[in-house]
C-alpha positions in Angstrom: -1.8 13.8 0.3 -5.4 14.5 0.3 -7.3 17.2 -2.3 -6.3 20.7 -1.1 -9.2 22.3 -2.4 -11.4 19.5 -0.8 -9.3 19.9 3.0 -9.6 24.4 2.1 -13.6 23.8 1.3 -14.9 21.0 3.1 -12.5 20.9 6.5 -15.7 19.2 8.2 -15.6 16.1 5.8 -12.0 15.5 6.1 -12.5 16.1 10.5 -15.7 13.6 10.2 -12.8 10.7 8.2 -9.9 11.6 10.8 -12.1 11.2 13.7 -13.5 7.6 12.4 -10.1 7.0 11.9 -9.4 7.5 15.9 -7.6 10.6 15.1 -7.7 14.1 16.2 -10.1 16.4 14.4 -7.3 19.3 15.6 -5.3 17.9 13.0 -7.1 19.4 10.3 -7.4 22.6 11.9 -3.3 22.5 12.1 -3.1 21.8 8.5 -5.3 24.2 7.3 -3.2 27.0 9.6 0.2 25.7 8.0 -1.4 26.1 4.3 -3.1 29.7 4.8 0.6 30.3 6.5 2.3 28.9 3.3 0.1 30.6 1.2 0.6 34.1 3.0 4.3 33.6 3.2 4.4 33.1 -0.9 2.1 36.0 -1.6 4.8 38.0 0.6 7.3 36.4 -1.7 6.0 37.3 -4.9 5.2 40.7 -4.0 8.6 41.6 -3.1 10.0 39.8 -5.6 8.2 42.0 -7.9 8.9 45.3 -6.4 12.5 43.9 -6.5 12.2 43.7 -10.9 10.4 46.9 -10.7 13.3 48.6 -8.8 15.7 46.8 -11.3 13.8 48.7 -13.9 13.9 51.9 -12.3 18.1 51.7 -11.2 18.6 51.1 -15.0 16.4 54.1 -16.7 18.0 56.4 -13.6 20.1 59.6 -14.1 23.6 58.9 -13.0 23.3 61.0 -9.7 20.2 59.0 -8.6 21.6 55.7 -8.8 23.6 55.1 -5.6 20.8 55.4 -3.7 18.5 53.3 -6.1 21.4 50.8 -5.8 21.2 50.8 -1.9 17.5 50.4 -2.0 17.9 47.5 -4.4 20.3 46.0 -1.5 17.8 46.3 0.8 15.1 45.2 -0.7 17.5 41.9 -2.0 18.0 41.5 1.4 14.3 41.2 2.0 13.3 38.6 -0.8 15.9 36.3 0.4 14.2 36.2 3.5 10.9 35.8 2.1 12.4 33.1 0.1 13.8 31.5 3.1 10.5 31.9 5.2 8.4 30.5 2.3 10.7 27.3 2.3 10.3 26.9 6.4 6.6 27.6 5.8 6.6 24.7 3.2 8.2 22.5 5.5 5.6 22.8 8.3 2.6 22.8 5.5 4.0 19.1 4.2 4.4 18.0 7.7 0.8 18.9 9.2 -0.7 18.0 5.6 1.4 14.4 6.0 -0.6 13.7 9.2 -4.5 13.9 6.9 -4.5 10.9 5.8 -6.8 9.3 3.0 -10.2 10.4 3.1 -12.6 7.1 4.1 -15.3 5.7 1.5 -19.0 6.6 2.6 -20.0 3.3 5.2 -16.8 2.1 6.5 -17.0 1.7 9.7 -15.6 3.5 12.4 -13.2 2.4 15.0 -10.0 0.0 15.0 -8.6 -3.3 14.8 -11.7 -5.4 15.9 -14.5 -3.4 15.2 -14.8 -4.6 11.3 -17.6 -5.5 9.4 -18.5 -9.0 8.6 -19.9 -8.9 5.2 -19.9 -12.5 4.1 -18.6 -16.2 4.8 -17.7 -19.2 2.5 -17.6 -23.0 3.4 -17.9 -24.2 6.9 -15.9 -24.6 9.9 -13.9 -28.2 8.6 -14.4 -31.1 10.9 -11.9 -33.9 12.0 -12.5 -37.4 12.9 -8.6 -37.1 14.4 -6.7 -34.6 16.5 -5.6 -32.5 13.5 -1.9 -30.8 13.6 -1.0 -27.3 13.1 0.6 -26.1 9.9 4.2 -26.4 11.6 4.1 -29.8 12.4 2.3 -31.0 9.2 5.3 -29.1 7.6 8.0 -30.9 9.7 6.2 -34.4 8.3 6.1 -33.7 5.0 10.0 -31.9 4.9 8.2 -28.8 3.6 9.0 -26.5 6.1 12.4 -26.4 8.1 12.1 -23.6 11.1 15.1 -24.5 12.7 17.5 -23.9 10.2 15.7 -20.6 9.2 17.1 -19.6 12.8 20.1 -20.8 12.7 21.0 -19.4 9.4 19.4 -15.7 9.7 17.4 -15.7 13.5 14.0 -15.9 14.6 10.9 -15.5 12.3 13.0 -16.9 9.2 12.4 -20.3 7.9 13.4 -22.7 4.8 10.7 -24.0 2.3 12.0 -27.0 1.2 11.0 -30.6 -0.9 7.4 -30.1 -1.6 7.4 -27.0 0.9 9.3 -25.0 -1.8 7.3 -26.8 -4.8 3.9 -26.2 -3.5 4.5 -22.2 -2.8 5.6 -22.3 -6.8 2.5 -23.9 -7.5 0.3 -21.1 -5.7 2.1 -18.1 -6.9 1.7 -19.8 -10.3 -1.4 -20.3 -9.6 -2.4 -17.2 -9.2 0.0 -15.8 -11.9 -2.6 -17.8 -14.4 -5.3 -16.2 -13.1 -3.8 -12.6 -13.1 -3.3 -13.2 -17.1 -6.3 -14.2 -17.8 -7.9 -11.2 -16.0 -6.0 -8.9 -18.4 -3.0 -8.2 -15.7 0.6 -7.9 -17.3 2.7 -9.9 -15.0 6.1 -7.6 -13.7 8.8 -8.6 -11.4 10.0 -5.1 -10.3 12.9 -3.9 -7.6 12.6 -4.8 -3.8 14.6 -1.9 -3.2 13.2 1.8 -3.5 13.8 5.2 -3.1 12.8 7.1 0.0 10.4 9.1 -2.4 8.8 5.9 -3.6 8.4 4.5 -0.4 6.7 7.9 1.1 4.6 8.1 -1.8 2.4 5.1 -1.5 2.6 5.9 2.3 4.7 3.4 4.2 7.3 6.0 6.2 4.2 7.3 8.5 3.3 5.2 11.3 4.4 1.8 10.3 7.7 3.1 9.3 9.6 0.9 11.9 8.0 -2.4 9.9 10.3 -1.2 7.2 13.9 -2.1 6.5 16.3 0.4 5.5 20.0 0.4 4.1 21.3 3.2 5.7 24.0 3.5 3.3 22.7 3.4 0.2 19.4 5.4 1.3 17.1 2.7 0.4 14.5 0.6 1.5 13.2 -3.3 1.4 9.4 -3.4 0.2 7.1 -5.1 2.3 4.8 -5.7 -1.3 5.2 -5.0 -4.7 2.7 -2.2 -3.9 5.2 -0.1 -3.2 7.5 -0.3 -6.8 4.4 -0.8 -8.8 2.8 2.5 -7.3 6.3 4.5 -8.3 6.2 2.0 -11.7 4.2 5.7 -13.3 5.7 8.0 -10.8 5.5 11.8 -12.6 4.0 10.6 -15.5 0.3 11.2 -17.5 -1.0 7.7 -18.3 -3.4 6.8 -21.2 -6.6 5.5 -19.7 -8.8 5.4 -22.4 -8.2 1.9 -23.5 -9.5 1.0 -19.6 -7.2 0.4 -16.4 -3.5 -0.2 -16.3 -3.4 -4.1 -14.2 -0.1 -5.0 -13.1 0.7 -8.2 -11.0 3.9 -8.2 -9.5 5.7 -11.1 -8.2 8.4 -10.3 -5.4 9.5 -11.2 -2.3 8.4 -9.1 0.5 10.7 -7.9 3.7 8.6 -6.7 6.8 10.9 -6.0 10.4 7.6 -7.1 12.0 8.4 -4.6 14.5 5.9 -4.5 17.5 4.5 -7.9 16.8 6.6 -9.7 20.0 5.3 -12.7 21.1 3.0 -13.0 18.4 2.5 -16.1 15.9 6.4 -16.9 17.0 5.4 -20.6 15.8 5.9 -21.5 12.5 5.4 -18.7 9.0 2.3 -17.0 9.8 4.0 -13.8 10.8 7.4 -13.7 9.5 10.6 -11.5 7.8 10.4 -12.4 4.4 7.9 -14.3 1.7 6.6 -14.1 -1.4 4.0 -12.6 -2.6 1.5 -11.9 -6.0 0.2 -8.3 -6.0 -2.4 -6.8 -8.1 -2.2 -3.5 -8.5 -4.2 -1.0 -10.5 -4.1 2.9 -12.4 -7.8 3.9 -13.1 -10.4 6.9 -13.0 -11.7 8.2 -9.7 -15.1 6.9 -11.1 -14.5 3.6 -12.0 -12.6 2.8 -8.8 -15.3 1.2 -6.5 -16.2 -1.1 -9.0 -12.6 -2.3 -10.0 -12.1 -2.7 -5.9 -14.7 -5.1 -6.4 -13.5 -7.3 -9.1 -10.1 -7.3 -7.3 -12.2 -8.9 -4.5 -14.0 -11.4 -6.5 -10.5 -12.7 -7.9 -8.9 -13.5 -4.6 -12.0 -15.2 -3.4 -12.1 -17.4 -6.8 -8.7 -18.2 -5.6 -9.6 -19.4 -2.2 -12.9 -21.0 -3.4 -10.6 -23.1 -5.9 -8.4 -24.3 -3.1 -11.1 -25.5 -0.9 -10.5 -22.8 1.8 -13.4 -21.5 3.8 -13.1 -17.9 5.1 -14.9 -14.7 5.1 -14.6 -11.1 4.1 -15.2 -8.8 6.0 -14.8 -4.8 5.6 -11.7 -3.4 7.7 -12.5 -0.4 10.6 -11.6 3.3 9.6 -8.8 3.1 12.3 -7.1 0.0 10.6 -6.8 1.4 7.1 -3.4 2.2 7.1 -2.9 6.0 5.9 -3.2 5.2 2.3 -6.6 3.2 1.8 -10.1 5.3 1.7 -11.2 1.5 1.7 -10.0 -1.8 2.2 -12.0 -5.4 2.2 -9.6 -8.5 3.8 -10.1 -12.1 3.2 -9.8 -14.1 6.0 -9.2 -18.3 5.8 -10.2 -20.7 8.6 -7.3 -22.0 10.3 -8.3 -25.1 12.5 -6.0 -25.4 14.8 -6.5 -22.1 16.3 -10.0 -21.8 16.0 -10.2 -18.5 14.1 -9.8 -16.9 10.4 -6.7 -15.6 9.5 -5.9 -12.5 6.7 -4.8 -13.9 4.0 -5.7 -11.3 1.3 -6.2 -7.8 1.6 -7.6 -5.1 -1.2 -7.5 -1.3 -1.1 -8.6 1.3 -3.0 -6.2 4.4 -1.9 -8.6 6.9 -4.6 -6.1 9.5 -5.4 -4.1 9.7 -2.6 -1.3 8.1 -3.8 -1.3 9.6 -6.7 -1.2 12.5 -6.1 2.2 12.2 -3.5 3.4 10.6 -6.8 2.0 13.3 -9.4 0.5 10.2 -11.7 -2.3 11.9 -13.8 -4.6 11.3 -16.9 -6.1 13.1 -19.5 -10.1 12.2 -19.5 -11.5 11.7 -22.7 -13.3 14.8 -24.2 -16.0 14.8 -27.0 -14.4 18.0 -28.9 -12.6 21.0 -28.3 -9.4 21.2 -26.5 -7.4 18.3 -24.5 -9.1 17.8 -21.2 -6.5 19.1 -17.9 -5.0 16.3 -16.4 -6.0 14.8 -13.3 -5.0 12.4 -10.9 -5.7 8.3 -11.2 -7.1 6.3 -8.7 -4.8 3.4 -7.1 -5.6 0.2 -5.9 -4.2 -3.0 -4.3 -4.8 -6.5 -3.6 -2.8 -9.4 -2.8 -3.3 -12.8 -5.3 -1.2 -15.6 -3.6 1.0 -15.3 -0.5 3.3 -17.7 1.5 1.0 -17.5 4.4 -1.5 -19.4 2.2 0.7 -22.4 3.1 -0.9 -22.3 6.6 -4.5 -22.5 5.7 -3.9 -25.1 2.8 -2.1 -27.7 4.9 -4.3 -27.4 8.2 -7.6 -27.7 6.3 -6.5 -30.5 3.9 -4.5 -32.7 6.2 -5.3 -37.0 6.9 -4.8 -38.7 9.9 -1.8 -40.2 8.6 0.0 -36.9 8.5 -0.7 -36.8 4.3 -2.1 -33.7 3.1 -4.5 -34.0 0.1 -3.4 -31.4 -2.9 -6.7 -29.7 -4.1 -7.3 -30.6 -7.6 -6.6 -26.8 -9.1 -3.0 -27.2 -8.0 -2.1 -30.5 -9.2 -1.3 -29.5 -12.7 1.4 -27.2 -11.0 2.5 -30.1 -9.1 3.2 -32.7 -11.6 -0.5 -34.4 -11.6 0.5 -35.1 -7.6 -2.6 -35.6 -5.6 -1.4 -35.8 -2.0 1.4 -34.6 -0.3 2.9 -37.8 1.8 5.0 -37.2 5.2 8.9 -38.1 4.2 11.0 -40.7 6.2 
């Protein structure tokens, strides 16, 4: 959720981000109703409640001919905290569920609008040329046995696939890759739980609008993460972290589980948009202060990867209205892919400021020169994806040969046994 005082003081800030967000300014005038009805429904509460003590008082210090009706009266007036009680808890309810609908408060100079009206902010490496009709990543995949569609369907349906041979080694060699590079940029590595709890999976906001992306076990209450986001968010769930050493940097290695739901007739050909892949995700506890900069060293570390592996792409700075309800910010990388004339996401990085935190309750002490310990306050979360399956696609369109041979770039071949190109199978 977003800073109550901030929604009680400054209602036309939060209107101003839900509008470039392409959502009703009414909705902060709904939420602010619910709270000053919560509010007025606990006061009501807690004055009762105390009259009820003070008559409890009052029945004990009574003569004995004055206490039946003091004892009737203290009925009565039972009767009545139990419904304030009961109206504070339906007045709660409505508060969370207006509140639920503000979501993150956008970062000064994202731009407004949705899906297409981004920002362009730079581009690396040109357009790759062909002196033969190149092959999309599918087929390439077929020749060198790395990528086996078919059976994906016949084993679990459509948008599942099998990495196999050098399919299966060279998704290793990314994610190691980029494991390398985590450690060396101070990250501990983790491999957490693809299932979570409900709470977990509210918390870092995937149950709002994209909820039907996300599978859940009925049974057991729990859900499939689409991203190690989600366990790594819930890693310091209720908890006051020590900041003063710097940042907490996790990367987590998992694989990811998305329903896709929505996305019919889209990418159906080979694993751009599929059901399950793996997946290397940063993610990040630090100060409100520090969190701008940090965003932009998450950045610089996905594009180091992409510059390593010969990819060209650009980054450009996603539109209020395709945040998703957690991110105040987020920048994606985009890679060329050739064969359809257009850069794909690859990588995206967020900097969801407190808001997750706070539907967590993960706080920190800041430092103080003297005196007494500083109140706790909330961290600062963000994400950003290192290495992906989908990296697959861009890797094996830009570096194929005419003979159907795809050329390893150079930062890979120690994870690939010194090989140097990929050669189509028999």
């Amino acid at each position: 959720m977003i800073d109550l005082a901030l929604l009680r003081d400054n209602p036309e800030l939060v209107k101003r981000s839900q509008t470039a967000r392409g959502e009703s300014p009414d909705t902060v005038d709904r939420a602010l109703a619910a709270d000053r009805a919560r509010r007025a429904a606990l006061t009501t509460f807690e004055e009762l409640r105390a009259a009820q003590n003070a008559h409890g008082k009052k029945v004990a210090q009574a003569p004995k001919e004055e206490k039946a009706a003091l004892v009737a009266e203290a009925k009565t007036l039972s009767e009545q905290v139990k419904q304030a009680q009961a109206a504070v808890g339906e007045a709660e309810a409505s508060a969370d569920e207006a509140l639920a609908v503000i979501e993150n408060i956008v970062v000064d100079g994202v731009p407004s609008g949705g899906e297409d009206d981004f920002v362009t902010l730079r581009t690396h490496g040109g357009e790759p040329t062909f002196d033969f009709e190149p092959l999309d990543h599918l087929a390439i995949g077929e020749k060198l046995g790395a990528i086996d569609m078919e059976r994906g369907a016949k084993v679990s349906g459509a948008r599942f696939y099998f990495l196999t041979g050098i399919g299966a080694r060279l998704e290793i060699a990314i994610m190691s890759l980029a494991l390398d590079r985590a450690l060396q940029a101070g990250f501990t590595p983790i491999i957490p739980p693809t299932l979570v709890r409900p709470e977990v999976m509210h918390g870092t906001g995937f149950l709002g609008k994209h909820s039907a992306e996300v599978y859940h076990l009925d049974e057991q209450d729990l859900y499939l993460v689409g991203t190690s986001e989600v366990p790594l968010a819930g890693y310091h769930m209720g908890e006051i972290i020590d900041l003063d050493r710097g940042p907490k940097r996790y990367a987590g290695w998992s694989t990811c589980y998305r329903s896709e739901a929505g996305s019919y007739g889209k990418d159906t050909r080979g694993i751009i948009r599929v059901h399950q892949f793996n997946k290397l995700e940063m993610f990040v506890y630090t100060t409100p202060e520090a969190a701008e900069e940090e965003h932009l060293r998450l950045v610089a570390l996905q594009e180091g990867m992409l510059q390593d592996l010969g990819l060209s792409y650009r980054v450009i700075d996603v539109a209020a209205g395709d945040l998703g309800s957690s991110a105040a910010r987020k920048y994606d990388v985009e890679a060329w892919v050739p064969t359809q004339g257009s850069y794909r996401e690859l990588t995206s990085t967020s900097n969801c400021t407190t808001y997750q935190a706070r539907r967590l309750d993960i706080r920190y002490r800041p430092a103080v020169e003297s005196g007494a310990p500083a109140k706790a306050q909330h961290v600062a979360t963000l994400n950003g994806t290192l290495a992906t399956t989908r990296w697959i696609v861009a890797l094996l369109e830009t570096h194929q040969r005419a003979d159907g041979s795809v050329t390893v770039p150079e930062v890979l071949r120690p994870y690939l046994g010194g090989l140097e190109v990929m050669e189509p199978v028999a």
